[in-house]
C-alpha positions in Angstrom: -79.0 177.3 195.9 -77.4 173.5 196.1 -79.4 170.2 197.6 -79.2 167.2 197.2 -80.9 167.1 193.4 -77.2 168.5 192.3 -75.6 165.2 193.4 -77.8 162.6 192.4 -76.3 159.8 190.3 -77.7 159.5 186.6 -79.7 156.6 185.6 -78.0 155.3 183.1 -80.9 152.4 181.5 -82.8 155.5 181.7 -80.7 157.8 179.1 -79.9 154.8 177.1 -83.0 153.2 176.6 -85.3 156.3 177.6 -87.5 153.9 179.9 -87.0 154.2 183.8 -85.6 151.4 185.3 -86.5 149.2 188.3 -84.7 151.0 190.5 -85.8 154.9 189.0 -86.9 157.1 191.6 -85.1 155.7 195.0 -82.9 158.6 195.2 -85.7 161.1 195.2 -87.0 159.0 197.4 -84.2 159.4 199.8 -84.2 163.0 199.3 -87.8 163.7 200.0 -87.2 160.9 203.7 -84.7 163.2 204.7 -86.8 166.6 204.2 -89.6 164.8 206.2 -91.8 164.1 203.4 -92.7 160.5 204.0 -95.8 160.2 201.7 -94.1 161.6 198.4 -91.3 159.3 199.3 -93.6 156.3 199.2 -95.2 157.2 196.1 -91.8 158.1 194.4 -90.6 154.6 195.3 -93.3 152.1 197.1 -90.6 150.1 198.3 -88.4 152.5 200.1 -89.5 151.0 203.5 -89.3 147.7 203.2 -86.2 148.2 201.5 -84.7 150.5 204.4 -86.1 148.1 207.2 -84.1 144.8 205.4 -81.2 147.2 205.3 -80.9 147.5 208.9 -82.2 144.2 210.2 -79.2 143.1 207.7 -77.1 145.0 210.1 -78.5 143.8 213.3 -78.0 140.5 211.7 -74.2 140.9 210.7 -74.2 142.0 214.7 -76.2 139.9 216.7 -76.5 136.3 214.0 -80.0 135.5 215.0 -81.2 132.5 214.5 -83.1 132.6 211.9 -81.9 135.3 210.7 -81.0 134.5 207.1 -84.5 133.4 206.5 -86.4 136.3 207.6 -83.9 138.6 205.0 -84.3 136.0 202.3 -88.1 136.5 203.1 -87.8 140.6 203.4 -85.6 140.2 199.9 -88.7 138.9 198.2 -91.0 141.2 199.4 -89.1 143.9 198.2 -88.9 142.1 194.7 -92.4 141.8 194.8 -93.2 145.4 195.6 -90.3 146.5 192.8 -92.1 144.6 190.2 -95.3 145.5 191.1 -94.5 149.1 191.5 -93.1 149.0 188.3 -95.5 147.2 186.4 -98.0 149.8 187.2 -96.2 152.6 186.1 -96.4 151.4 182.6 -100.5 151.1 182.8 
């Protein structure tokens, strides 16, 4: 039986340098959102959230232009830089 496992993209940092890379496990994350599994997509990818809510303000944004609009995605971007790192940092420990 096919899902969506048999289409994922390859990590490519991952086969070359056999470390996982900063953005390693989004697409599971994505798979395991869309089967309703909300708590294994967290902990497959801690920023999936964030990174789905800046995504569609982003859109709203393009839309609407709020006013301070820029600001509050420059301010989302960070966070999710933050969370990346962090997230990523602790994988190794």
């Amino acid at each position: 039986m096919s899902g969506l496992n048999d289409y994922m993209l390859p990590c490519l940092w991952k086969q070359t340098f056999h470390i996982d890379c900063l953005g390693c496990g989004f697409q599971r994350s994505l798979v395991f959102l869309s089967k309703g599994e909300f708590s294994l997509a967290f902990k497959m990818y801690p920023a999936i959230y964030t990174i789905l809510f800046m995504l569609f303000y982003m859109v709203l944004h393009t839309k609407y232009k709020y006013t301070n609009g820029h600001k509050i995605l420059l301010a989302l971007f960070v966070v999710n830089i933050i969370i990346i790192l962090t997230s990523y940092i602790f994988k190794f420990i």
